[in-house]
SERO-4910 file (N, C-alpha, C, O; in steps of 0.05 Angstrom, whole numbers):
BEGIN
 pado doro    nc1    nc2    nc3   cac1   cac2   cac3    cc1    cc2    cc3    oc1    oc2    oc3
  Unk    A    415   1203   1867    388   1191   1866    386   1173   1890    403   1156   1892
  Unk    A    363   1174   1910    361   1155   1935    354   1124   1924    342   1118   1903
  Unk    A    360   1112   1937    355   1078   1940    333   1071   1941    320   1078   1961
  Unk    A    322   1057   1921    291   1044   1921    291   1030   1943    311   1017   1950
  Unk    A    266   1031   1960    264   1011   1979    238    993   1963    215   1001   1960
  Unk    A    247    971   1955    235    943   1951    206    940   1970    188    926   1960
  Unk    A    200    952   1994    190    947   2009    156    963   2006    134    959   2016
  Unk    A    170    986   1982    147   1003   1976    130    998   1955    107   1004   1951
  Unk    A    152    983   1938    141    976   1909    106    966   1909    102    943   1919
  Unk    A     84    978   1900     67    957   1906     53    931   1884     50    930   1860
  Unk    A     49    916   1899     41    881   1881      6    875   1877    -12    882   1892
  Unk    A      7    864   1859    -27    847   1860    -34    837   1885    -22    819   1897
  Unk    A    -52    847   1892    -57    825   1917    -66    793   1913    -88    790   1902
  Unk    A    -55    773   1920    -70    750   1912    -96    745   1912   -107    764   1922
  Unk    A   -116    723   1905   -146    714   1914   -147    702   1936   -134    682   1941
  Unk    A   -169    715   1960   -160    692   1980   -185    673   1978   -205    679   1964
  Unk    A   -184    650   1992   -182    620   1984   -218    630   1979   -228    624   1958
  Unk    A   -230    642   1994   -265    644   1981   -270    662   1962   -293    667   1955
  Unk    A   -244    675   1947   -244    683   1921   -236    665   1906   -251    666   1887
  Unk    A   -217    643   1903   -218    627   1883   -235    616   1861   -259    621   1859
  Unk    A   -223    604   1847   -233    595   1819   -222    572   1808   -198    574   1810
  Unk    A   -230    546   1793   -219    529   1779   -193    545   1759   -200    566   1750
  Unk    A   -169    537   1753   -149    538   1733   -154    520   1715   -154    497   1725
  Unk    A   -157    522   1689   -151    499   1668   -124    481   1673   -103    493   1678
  Unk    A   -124    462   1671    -94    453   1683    -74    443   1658    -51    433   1661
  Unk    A    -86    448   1635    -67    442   1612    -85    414   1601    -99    400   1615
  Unk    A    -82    409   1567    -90    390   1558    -91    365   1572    -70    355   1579
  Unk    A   -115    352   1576   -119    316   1586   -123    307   1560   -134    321   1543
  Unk    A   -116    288   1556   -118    266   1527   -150    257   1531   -167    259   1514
  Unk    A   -154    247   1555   -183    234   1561   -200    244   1560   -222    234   1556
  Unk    A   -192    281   1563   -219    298   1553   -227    306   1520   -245    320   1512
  Unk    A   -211    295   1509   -210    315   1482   -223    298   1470   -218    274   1472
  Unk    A   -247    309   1453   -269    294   1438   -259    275   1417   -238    284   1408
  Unk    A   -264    251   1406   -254    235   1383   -282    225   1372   -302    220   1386
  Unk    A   -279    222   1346   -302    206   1339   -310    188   1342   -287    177   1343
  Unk    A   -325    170   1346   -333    147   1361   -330    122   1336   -344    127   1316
  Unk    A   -314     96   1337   -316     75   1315   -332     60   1324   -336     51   1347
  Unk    A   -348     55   1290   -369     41   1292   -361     13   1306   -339      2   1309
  Unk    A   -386      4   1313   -395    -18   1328   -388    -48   1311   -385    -46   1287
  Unk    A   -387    -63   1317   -386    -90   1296   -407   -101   1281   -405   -118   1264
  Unk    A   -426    -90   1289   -458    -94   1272   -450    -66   1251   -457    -63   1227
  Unk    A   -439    -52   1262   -438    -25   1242   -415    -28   1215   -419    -16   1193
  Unk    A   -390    -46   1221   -375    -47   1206   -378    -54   1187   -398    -66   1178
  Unk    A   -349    -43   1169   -347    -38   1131   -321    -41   1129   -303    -33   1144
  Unk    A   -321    -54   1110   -289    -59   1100   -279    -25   1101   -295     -7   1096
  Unk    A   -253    -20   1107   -241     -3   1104   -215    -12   1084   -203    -33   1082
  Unk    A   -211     18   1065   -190     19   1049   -160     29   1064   -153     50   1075
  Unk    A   -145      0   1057   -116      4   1085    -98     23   1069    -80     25   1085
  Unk    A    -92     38   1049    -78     53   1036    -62     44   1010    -74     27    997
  Unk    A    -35     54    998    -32     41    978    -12     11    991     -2     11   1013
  Unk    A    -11     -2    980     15    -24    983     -7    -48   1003      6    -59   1021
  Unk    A    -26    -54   1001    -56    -60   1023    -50    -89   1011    -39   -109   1019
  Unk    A    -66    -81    986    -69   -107    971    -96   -102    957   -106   -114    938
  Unk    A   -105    -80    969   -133    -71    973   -145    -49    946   -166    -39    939
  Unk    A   -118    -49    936   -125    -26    917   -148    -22    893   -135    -20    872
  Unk    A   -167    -21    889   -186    -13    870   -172     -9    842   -152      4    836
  Unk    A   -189    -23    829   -176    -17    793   -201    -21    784   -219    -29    799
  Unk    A   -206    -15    756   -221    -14    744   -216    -53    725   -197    -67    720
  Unk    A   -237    -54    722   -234    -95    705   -234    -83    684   -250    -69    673
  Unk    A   -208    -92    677   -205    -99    641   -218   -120    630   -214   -144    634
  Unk    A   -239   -105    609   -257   -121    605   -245   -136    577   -230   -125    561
  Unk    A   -254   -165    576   -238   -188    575   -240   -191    540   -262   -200    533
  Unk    A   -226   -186    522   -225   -188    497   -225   -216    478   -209   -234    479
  Unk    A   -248   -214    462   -249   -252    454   -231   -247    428   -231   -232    409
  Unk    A   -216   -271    438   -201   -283    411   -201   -305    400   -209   -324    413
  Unk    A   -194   -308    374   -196   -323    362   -186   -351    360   -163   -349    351
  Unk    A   -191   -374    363   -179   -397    378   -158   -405    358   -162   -393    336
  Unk    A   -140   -421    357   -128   -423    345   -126   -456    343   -116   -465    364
  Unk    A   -131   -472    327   -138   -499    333   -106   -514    322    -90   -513    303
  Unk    A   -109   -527    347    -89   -549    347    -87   -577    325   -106   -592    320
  Unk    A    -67   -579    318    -61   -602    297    -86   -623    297    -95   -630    319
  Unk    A    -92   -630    283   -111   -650    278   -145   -649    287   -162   -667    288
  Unk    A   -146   -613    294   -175   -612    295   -194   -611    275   -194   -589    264
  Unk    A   -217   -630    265   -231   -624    251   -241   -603    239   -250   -586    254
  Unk    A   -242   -597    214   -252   -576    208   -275   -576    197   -276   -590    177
  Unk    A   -303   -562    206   -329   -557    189   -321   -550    167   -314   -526    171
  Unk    A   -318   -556    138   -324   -531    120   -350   -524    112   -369   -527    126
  Unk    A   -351   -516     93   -377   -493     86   -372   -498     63   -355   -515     56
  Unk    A   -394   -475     38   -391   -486     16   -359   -481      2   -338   -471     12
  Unk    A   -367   -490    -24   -333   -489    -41   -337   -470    -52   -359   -462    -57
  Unk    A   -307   -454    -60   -311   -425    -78   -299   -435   -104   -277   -446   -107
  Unk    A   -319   -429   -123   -305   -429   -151   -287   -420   -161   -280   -398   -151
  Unk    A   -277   -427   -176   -251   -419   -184   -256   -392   -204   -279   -385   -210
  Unk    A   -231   -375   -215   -248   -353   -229   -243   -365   -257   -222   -378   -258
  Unk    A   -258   -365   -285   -247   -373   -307   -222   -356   -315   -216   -334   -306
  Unk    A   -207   -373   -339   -190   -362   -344   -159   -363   -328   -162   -377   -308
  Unk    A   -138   -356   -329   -109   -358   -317   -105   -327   -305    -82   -323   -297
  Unk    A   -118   -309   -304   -115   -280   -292   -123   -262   -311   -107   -244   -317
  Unk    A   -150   -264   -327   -160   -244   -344   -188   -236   -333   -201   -218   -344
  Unk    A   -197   -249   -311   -225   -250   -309   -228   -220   -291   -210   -214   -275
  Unk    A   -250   -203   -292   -251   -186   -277   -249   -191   -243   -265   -208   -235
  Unk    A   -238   -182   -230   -243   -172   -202   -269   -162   -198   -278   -147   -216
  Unk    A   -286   -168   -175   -311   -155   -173   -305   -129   -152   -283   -130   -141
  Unk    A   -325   -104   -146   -325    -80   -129   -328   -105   -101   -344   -123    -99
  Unk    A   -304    -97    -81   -310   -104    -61   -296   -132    -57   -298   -141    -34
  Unk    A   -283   -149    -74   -272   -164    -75   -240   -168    -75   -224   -149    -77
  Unk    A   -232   -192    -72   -193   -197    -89   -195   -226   -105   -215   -239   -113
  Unk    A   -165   -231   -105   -164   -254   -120   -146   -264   -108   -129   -250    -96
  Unk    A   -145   -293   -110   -122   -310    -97   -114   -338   -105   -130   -357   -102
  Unk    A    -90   -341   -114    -85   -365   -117    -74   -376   -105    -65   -361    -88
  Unk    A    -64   -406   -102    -47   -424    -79    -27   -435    -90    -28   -450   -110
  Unk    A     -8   -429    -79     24   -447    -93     36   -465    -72     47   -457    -52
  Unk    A     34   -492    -80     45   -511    -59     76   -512    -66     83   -525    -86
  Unk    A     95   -498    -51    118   -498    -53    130   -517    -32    155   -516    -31
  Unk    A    118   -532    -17    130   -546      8    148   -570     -3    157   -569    -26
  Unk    A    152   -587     10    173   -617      1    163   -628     31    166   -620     54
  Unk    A    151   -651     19    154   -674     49    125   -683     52    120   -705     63
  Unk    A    100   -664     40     74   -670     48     63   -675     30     68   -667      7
  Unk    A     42   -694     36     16   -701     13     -6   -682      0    -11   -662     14
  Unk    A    -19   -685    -23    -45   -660    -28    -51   -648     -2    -54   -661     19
  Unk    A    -51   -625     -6    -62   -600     13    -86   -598      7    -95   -604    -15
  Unk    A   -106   -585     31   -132   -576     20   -137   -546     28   -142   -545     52
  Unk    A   -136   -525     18   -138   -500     29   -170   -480     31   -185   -476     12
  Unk    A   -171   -473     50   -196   -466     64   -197   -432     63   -176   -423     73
  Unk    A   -211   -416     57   -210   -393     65   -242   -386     83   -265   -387     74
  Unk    A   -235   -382    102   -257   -383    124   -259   -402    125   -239   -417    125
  Unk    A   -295   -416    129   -297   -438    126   -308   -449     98   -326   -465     97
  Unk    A   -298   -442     82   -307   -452     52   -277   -460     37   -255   -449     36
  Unk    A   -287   -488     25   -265   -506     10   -253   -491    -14   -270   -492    -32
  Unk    A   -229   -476    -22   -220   -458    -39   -210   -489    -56   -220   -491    -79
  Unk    A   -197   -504    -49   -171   -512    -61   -190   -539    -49   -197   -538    -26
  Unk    A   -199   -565    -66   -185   -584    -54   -164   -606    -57   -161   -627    -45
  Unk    A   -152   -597    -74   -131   -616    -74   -107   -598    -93   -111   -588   -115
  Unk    A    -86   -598    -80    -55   -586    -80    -36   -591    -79    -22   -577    -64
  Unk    A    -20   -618    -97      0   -625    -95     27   -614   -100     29   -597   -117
  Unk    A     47   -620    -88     76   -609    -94     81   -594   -115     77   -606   -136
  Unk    A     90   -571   -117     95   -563   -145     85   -556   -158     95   -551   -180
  Unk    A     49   -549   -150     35   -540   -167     25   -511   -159     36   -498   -140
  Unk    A      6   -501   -173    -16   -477   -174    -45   -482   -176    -53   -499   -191
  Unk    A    -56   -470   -166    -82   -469   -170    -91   -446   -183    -74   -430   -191
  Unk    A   -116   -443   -188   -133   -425   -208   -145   -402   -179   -143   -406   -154
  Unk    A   -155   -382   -191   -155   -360   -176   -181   -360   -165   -199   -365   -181
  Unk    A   -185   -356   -142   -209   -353   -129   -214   -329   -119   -198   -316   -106
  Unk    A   -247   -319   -127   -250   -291   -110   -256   -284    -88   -280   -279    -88
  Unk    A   -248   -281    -71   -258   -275    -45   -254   -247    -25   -233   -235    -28
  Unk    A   -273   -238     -8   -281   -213     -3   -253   -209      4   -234   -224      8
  Unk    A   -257   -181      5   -228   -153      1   -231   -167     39   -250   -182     46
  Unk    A   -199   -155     62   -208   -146     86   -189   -171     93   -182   -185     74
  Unk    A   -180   -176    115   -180   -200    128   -189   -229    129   -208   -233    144
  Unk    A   -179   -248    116   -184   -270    113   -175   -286    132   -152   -279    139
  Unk    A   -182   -304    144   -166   -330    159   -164   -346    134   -180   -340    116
  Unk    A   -148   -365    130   -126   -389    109   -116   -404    126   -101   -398    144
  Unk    A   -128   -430    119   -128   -456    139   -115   -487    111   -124   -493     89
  Unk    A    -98   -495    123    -76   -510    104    -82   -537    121    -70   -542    142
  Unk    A    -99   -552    110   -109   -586    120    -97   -602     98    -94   -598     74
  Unk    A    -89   -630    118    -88   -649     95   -124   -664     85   -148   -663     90
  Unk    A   -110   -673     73   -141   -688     56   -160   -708     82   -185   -711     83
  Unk    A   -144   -717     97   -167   -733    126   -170   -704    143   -171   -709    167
  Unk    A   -172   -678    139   -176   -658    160   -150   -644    184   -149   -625    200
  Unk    A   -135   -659    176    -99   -659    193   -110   -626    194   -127   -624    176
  Unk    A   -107   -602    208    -99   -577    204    -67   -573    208    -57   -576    230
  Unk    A    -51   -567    184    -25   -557    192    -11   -526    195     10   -517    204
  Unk    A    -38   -513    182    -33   -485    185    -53   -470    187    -70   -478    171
  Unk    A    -62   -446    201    -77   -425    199    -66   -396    210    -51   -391    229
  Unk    A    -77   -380    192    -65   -351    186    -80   -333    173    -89   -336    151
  Unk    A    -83   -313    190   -108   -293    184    -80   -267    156    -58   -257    157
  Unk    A    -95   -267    142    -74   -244    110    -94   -223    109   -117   -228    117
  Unk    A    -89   -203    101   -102   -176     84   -104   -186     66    -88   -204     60
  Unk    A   -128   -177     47   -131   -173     18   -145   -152     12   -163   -144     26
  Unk    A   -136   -139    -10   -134   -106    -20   -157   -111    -43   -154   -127    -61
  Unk    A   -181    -97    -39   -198    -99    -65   -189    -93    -83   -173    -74    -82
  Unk    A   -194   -105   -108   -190   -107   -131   -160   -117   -134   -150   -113   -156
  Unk    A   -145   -130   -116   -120   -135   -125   -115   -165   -117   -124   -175    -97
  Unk    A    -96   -180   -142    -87   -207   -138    -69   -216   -125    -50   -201   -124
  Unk    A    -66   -234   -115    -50   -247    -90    -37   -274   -104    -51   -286   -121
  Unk    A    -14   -284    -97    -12   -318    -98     -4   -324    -72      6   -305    -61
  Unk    A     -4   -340    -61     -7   -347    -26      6   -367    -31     -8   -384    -41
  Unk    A     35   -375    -27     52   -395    -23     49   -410      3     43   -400     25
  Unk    A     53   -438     -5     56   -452     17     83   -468     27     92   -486     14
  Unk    A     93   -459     52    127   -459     39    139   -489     68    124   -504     81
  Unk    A    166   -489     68    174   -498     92    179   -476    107    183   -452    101
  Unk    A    179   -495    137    199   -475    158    206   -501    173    201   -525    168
  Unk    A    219   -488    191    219   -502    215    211   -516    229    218   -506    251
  Unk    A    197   -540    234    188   -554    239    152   -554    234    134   -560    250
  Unk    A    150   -541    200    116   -544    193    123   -529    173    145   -527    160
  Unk    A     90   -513    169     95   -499    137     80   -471    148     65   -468    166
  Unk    A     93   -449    126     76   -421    128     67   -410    100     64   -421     79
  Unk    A     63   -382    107     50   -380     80     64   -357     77     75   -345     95
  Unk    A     63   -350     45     77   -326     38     58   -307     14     52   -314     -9
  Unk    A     54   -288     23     34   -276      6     52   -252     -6     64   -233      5
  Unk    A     47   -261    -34     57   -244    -58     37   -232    -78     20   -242    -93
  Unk    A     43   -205    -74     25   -192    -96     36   -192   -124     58   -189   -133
  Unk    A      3   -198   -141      2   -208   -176      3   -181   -196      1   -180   -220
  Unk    A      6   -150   -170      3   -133   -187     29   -128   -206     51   -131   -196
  Unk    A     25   -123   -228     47   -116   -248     28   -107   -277      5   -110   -285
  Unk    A     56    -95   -286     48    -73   -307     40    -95   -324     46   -118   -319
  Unk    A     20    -82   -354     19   -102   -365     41    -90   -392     44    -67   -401
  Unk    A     55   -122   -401     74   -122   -418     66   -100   -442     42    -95   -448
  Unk    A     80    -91   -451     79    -66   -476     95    -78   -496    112    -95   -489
  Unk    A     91    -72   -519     90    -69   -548     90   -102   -554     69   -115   -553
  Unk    A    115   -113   -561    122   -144   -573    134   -155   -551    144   -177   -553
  Unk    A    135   -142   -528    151   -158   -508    128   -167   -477    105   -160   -473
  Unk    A    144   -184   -460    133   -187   -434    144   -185   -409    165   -172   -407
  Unk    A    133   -195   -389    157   -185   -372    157   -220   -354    145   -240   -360
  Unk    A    176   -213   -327    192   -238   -320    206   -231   -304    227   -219   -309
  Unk    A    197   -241   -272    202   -237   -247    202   -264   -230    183   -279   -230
  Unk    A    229   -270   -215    218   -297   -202    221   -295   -162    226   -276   -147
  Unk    A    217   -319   -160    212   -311   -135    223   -339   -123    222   -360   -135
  Unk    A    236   -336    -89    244   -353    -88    234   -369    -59    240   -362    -36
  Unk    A    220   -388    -66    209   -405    -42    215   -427    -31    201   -442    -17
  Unk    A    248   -433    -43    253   -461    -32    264   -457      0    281   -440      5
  Unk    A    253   -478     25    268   -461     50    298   -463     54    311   -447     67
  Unk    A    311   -486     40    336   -489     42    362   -486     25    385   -495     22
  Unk    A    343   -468     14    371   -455     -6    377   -431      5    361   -420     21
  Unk    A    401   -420     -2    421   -398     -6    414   -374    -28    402   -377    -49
  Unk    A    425   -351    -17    417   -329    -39    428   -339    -66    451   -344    -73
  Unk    A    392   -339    -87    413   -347   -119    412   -320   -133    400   -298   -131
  Unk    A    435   -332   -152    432   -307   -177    415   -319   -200    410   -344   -201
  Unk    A    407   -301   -219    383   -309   -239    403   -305   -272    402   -283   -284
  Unk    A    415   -320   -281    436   -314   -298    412   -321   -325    392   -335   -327
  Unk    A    432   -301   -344    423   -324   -374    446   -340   -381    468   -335   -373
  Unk    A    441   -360   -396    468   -374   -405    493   -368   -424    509   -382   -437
  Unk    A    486   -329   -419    517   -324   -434    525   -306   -420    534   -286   -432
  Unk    A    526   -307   -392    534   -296   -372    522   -266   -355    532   -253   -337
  Unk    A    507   -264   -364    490   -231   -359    471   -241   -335    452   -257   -335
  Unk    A    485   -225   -314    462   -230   -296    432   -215   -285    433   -194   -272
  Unk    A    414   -224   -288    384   -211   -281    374   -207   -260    355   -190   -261
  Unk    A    381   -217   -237    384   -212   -216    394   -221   -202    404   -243   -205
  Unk    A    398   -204   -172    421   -228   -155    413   -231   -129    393   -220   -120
  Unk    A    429   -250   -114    406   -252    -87    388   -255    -80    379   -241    -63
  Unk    A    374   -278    -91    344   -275    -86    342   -296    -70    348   -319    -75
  Unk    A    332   -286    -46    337   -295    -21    303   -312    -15    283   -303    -27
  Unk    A    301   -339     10    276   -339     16    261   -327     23    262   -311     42
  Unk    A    239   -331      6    212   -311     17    216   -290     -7    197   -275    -13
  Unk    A    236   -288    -18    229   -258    -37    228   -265    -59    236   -285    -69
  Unk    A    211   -239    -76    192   -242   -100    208   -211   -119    206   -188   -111
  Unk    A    223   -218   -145    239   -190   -154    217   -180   -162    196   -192   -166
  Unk    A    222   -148   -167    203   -143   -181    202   -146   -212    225   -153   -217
  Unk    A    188   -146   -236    184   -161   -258    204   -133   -274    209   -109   -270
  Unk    A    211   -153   -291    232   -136   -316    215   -143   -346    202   -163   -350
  Unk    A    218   -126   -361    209   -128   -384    231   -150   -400    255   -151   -396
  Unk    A    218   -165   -417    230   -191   -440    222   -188   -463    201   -178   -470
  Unk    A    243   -198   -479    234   -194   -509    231   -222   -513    248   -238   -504
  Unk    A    211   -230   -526    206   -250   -541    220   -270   -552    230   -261   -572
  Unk    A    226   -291   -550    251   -313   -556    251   -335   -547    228   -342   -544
  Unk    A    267   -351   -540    283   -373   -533    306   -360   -516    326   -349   -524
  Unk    A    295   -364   -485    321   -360   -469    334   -386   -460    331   -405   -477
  Unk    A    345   -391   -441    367   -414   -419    373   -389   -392    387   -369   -396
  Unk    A    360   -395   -368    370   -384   -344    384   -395   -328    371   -412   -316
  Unk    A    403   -393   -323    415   -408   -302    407   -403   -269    394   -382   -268
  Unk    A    409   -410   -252    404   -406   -224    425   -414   -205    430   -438   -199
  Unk    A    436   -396   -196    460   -410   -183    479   -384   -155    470   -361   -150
  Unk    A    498   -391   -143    502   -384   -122    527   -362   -131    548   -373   -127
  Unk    A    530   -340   -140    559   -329   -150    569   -301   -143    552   -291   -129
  Unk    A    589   -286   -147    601   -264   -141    591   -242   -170    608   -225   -178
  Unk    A    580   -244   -175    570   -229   -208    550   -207   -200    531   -214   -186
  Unk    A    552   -179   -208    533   -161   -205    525   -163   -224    534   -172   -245
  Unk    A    497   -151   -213    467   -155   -236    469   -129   -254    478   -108   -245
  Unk    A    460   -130   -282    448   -111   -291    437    -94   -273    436    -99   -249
  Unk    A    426    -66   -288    419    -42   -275    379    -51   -265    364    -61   -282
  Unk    A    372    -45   -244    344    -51   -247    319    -44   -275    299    -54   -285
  Unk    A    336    -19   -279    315    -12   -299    320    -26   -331    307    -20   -351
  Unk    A    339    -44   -330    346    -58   -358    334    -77   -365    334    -97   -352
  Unk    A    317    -75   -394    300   -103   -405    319   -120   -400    340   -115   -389
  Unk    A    306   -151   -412    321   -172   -413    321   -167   -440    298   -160   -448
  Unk    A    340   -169   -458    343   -171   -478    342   -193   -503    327   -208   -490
  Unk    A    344   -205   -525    345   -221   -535    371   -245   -525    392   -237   -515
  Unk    A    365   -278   -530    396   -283   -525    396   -297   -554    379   -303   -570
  Unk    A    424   -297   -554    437   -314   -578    440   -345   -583    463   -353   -579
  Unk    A    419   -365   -591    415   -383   -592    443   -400   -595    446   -423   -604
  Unk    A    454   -388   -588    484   -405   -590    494   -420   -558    506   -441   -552
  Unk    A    481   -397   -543    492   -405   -521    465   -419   -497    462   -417   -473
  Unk    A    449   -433   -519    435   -449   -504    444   -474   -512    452   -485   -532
  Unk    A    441   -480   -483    453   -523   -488    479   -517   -473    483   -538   -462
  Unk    A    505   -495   -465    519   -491   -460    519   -499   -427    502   -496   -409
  Unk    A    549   -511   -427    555   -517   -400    541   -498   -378    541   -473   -382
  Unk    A    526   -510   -353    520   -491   -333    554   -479   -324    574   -483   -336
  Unk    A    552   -462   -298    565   -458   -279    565   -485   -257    552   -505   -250
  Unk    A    591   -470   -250    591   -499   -228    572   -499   -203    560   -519   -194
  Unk    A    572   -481   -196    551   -479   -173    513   -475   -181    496   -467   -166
  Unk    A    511   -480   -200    484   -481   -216    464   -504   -198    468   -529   -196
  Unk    A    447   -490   -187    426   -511   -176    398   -507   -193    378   -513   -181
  Unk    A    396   -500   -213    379   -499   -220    369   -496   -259    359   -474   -253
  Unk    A    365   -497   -276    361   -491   -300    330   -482   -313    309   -493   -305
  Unk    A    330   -463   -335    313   -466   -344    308   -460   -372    314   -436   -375
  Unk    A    298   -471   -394    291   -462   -419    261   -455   -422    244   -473   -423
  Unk    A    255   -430   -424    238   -416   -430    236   -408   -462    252   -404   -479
  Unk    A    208   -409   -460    201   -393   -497    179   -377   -492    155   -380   -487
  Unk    A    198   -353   -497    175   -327   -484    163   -329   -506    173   -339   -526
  Unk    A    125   -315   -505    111   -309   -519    109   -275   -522    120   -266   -502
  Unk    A    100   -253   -540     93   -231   -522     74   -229   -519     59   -241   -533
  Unk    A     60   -206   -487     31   -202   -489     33   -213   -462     15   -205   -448
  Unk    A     52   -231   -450     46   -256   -432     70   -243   -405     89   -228   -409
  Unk    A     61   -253   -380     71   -254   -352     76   -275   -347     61   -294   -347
  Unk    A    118   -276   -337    118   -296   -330    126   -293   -298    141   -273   -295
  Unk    A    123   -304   -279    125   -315   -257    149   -343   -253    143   -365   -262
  Unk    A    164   -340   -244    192   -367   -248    186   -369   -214    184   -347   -202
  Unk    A    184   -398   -194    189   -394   -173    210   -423   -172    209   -446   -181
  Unk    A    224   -411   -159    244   -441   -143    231   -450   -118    227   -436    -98
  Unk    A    222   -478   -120    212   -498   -100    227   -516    -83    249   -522    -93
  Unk    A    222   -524    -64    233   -546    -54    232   -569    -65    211   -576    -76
  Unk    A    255   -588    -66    256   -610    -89    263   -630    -71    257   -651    -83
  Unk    A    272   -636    -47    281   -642    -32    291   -635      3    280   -614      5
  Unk    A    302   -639     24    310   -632     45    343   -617     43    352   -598     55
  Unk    A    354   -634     21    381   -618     27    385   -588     16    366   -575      8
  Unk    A    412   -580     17    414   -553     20    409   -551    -19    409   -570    -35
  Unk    A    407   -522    -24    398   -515    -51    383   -539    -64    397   -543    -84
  Unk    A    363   -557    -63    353   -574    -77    326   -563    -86    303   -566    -77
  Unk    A    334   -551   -102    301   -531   -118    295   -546   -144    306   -566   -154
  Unk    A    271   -530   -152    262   -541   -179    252   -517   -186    253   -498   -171
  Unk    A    243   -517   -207    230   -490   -227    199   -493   -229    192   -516   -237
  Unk    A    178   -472   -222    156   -478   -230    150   -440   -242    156   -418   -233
  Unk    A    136   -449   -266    131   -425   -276    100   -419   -288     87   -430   -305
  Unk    A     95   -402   -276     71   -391   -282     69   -374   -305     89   -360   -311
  Unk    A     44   -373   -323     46   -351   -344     21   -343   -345      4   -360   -345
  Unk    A     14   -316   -347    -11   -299   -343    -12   -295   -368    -30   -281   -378
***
């Protein structure tokens, strides 16, 4: 095969110079269109991204609550609520509850207790109970003044229509609270009643609920708690109350009769408390241990009977 001569190959001819033409010469930054920013008469806040400071939220719109008044603010009341007749026989009305007040505290003078702004209670000394007042089913506020207006407590409770309440007024910690116990219970059957206590002193220890010939009724009943009620036969008991290693009867066991022999009998040693009862039947009893004092186990007995 002969040798290409290079010399034959033929090429484009170039443009000569009065054939020319502009070349694009590659991107200029200075030509390339940008949008134009507004003017300073024109300007608007702009949004700088997240982490700005700038960020848009929606306002949480601002929820009213209920003030909560500090010690010694006056209180308006309103009118007074009657009491209901009777000790817990009177009907419940549609739409209503019932409530009574138990001053279980140690250290303070008559209480005056307020539900809303109407006078429930005015006067509540140590150790006692009041008579039942009706007031609407729903959320109540309960406001605990002394007799010059002192406020020492307020506390909004449920109340369940048609059902009874006792609203303890107890110690704590540097003031007082409340403890709301429900009045529902069976009612006693045939010749007998029943008999549940509850324990509101703040500075006692879990007690046991003995009779005085050693049978115990319940055990542990710790502050703030309310047993539930046991059926009683009719008699002359002696309970002891006291701090011990003794398991209780079965929950579902009456209290039985006791043997008048072993009333008047030495307590236990650790006994902080006594009581001689004379059940009726037909009747509810309610036993609460109170504060009697500041030191440790210093209770007293207050008993209610429906």
């Amino acid at each position: 095969m002969p040798a290409v001569d290079e010399g034959q190959i033929p090429v484009v001819p170039l443009p000569t110079p009065e054939q020319s033409f502009p070349v694009y010469p590659g991107p200029d930054e200075s030509q390339i269109p940008v949008v134009p920013l507004p003017t300073p008469e024109q300007s608007f806040p702009v949004y700088p991204g997240p982490g700005g400071g700038q960020t848009p939220s929606t306002p949480t719109p601002s929820v009213p609550s209920i003030p909560t008044p500090t010690p010694g603010t006056p209180l308006i009341p309103g009118g007074a609520i009657q009491p209901l007749p009777g000790s817990g026989s009177a009907p419940v009305y549609a739409g209503h509850a019932a409530a009574r007040f138990l001053n279980a505290a140690y250290g303070y003078r008559p209480l005056r207790v307020y539900i809303g702004s109407s006078l429930a209670v005015p006067l509540l000394g140590a150790s006692s109970v009041s008579a039942y007042v009706r007031l609407p089913s729903g959320y109540q506020t309960i406001t605990v003044a002394g007799q010059d207006g002192y406020i020492y407590l307020q506390r909004t409770l449920p109340f369940v229509r048609g059902e009874r309440y006792t609203v303890a007024i107890v110690n704590r910690a540097g003031g007082l609270e409340l403890v709301q116990i429900s009045d529902a219970c069976c009612a006693p059957a045939g010749q007998g009643a029943t008999f549940r206590v509850g324990n509101l002193a703040y500075n006692s220890g879990p007690i046991d609920v003995l009779l005085s010939d050693g049978r115990v009724v319940f055990a542990d009943v710790r502050f703030k708690e309310t047993t539930s009620a046991k059926r009683i036969a009719s008699g002359a008991y002696q309970f002891l109350f006291a701090e011990t290693n003794l398991l209780p009867a079965p929950a579902y066991t009456d209290i039985e009769t006791l043997d008048s022999a072993f009333i008047g009998t030495n307590p236990l040693p650790d006994t902080v408390a006594t009581l001689y009862l004379q059940v009726q039947s037909g009747r509810r009893y309610s036993v609460y241990l109170v504060s009697s004092g500041p030191g440790c186990n210093a209770v007293t007995t207050l008993v209610i009977e429906d």
